[in-house]
N, C-alpha and C positions, 0 to 999 in steps of 0.2 A: 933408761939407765939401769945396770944391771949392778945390785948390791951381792956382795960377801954372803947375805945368809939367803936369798934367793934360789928356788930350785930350776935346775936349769936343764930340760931335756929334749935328746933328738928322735923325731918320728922316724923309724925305720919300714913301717907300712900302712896303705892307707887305714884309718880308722875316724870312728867318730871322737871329737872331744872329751864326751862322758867316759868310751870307754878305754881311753888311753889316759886318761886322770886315774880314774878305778884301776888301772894295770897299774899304772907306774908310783901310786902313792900309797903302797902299802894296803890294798886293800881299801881303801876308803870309802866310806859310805858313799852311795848317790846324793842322799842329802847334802853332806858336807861337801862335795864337786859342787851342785847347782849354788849352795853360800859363799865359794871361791868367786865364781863366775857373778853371781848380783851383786858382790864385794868390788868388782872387775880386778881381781888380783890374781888373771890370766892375760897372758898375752899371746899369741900366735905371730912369731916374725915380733918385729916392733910393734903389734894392732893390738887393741887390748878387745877382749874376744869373749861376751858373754850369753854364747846359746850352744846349748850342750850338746846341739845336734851336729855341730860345723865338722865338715870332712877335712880331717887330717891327708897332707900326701905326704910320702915317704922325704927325710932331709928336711922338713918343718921343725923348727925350732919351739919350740914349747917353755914360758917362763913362769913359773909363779909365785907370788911375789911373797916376800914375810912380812911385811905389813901388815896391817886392815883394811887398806885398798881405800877405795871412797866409794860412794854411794852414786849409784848411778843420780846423774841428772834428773828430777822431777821438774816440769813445770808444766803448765797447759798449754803455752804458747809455742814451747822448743824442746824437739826431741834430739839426740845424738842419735848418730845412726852409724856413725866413724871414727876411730880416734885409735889417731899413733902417736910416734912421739916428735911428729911436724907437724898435722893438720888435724881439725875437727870439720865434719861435716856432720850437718845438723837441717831438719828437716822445722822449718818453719810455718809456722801457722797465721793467718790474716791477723790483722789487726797489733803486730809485732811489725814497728821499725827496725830496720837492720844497727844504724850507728844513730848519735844523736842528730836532731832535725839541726840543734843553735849547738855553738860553744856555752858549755856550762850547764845543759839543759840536764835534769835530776829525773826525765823519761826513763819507764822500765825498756831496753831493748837485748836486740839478741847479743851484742858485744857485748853488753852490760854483766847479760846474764851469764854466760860462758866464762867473761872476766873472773866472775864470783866464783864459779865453779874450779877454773883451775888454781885460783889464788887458795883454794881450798887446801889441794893436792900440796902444794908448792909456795909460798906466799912470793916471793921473788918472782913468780911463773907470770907471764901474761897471754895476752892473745891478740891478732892481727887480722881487722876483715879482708877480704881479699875481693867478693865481690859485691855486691846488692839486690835485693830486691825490694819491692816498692813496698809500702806497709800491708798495703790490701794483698798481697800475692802471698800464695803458700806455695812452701816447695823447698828445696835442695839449695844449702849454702855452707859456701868453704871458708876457713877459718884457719889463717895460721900459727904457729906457735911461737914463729922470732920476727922481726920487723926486716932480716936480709929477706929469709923465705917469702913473705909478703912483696916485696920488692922485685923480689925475679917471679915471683909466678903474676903479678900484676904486668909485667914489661912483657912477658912470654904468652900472656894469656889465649890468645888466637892460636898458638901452637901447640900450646899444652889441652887445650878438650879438643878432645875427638867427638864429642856429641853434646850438644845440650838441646834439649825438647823441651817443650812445653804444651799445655793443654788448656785451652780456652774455648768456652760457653759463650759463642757469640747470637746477638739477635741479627735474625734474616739466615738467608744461606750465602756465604762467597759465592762469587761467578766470576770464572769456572771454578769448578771444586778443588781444582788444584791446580797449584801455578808459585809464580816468586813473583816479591815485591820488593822494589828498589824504589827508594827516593831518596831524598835528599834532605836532613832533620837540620835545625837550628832549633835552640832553646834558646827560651828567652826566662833567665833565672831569676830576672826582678818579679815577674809573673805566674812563675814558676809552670811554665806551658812549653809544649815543644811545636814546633810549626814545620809541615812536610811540606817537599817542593818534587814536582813529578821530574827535572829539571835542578843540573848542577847550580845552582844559587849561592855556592861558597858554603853550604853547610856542609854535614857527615854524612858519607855514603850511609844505609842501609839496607841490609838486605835481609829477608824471612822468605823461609820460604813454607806452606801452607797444602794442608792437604784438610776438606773434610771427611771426619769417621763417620759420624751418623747425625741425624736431622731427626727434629720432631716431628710429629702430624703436623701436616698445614705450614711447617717450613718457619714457625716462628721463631725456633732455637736451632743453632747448628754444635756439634762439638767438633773444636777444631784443632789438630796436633801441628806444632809450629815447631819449626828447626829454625835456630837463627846461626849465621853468616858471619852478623856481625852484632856489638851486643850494645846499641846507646839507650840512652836515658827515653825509658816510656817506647820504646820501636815496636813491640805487639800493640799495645794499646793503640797508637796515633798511628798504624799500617792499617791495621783493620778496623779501626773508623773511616780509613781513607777509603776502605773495597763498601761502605755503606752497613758494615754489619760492624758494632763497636760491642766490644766485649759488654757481659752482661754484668749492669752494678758498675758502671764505669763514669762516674761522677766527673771528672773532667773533659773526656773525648766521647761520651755518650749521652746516655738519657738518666744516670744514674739511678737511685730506686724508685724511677717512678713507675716501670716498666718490669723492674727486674723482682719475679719471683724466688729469689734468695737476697738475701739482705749481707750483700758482699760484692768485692770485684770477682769476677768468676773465670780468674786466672790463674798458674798451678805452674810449678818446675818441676818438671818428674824425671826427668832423666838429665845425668849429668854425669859423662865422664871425660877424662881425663889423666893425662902423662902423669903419676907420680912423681915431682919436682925430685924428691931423695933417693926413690927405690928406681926410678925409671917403668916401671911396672904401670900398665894401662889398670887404673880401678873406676868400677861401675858404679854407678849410683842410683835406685829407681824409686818411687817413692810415687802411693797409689792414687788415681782421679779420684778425688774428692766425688763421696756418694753422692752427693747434693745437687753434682754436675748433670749424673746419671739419669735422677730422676725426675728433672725438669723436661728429657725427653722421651717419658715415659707415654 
């Protein structure tokens, strides 16, 4: 939302952030740009836009706010890495549930915390998960701003990303190194376990498909980049436990730490894009393999 005392300007050629603030505000210090920008009382288009380096093109709309803006998100568990004025995408850390586990539960999680944040900006303002990941996984997750947008980007979901990847540290090597896995999942939620079937059994198609990057000496660890098809409950995990090599640190489909040289599940969402629901506009999302991965196959 665009107020009365807001300054409102349009890009006529490309340039960086810094230096079309500095053009167009009177001369402004740099200082004073980089305190707009960590304030985030810039936006570019509807995105609120805080790195001074970001390339303007020509017809960019430019907003900056008169407010005091808010402060960027701090926590250690969740970082924003997005934000317009429909969606938040935020780059999550292990050991962060996405929503609550129970009704009523007073768990710190990432709805929680996002909640807090924008109730900040807005007290009216809420926020809408749109999809999950599991607590032990880090990686890339969407967030929307109204409970419709929530609604159609959840019913649309298969249509709207063009890409989600992921990156997992599994023990052994797949064979072959690459290929796709189809089976057939049923959950069983009293249990809370998923159970594959090689064979239509009346459960949910899945399908991954699997490429390994590189392998340790001696073939102990593999790192493995995973495109999923189709997105159920636990399908990295319970696919490749089914190919013999289960992610590493995977306490339910694995050998959990007893084996695993990182004291975590060693799974990662690094890429995720997708249709903007509002703008229609394809936006990218990458978000880098945990060092930790790395250097178990060192």
């Amino acid at each position: 939302m665009i107020r009365k005392q807001d300054t409102v300007l349009r890009v006529s050629e490309s340039a960086t952030l810094m230096d079309f603030l500095i053009a167009k505000m009177g001369g402004m210090a740099r200082s004073s740009v980089k305190q707009l920008l960590s304030q985030r009382r810039v936006k570019v288009g509807n995105a609120v836009q805080t790195r001074h380096d970001f390339m303007l093109s020509a017809g960019n709309i430019v907003t900056v706010s008169s407010g005091r803006g808010n402060s960027q998100l701090t926590h250690p568990k969740l970082r924003i890495v997005y934000e317009d004025d429909d969606l938040i995408v935020v780059n999550k850390q292990p050991g962060l549930i996405t929503v609550p586990a129970t009704p009523g539960s007073r768990e710190t999680t990432a709805l929680s915390i996002l909640r807090a944040y924008v109730k900040k900006q807005n007290a009216r303002a809420n926020i809408y998960v749109v999809h999950r990941l599991d607590r032990e996984t880090s990686g890339l997750l969407v967030f929307a701003r109204s409970e419709e947008l929530q609604h159609y980007m959840r019913e649309y979901w298969r249509e709207l990303v063009t890409e989600r990847t992921y990156i997992a540290l599994t023990e052994g090597v797949p064979e072959p190194r690459e290929g796709k896995i189809t089976t057939w999942l049923t959950e069983d939620k009293r249990n809370a376990v998923v159970y594959s079937s090689p064979v239509d059994d009346g459960g949910d198609i899945a399908i991954t498909n699997y490429k390994v990057l590189k392998t340790a000496e001696g073939g102990g660890y593999s790192l493995v980049e995973l495109h999923l098809e189709t997105g159920r409950t636990n399908q990295i995990r319970v696919h490749m436990a089914s190919k013999g090599c289960p992610v590493v640190g995977d306490r339910k489909y694995g050998h959990g730490n007893e084996s695993s040289p990182i004291d975590r599940l060693c799974l990662h969402a690094k890429v995720l894009e997708f249709i903007h629901p509002v703008t229609e506009k394809t936006v990218r999302f990458e978000s880098p393999v945990p060092k930790e991965f790395n250097r178990v196959l060192l």
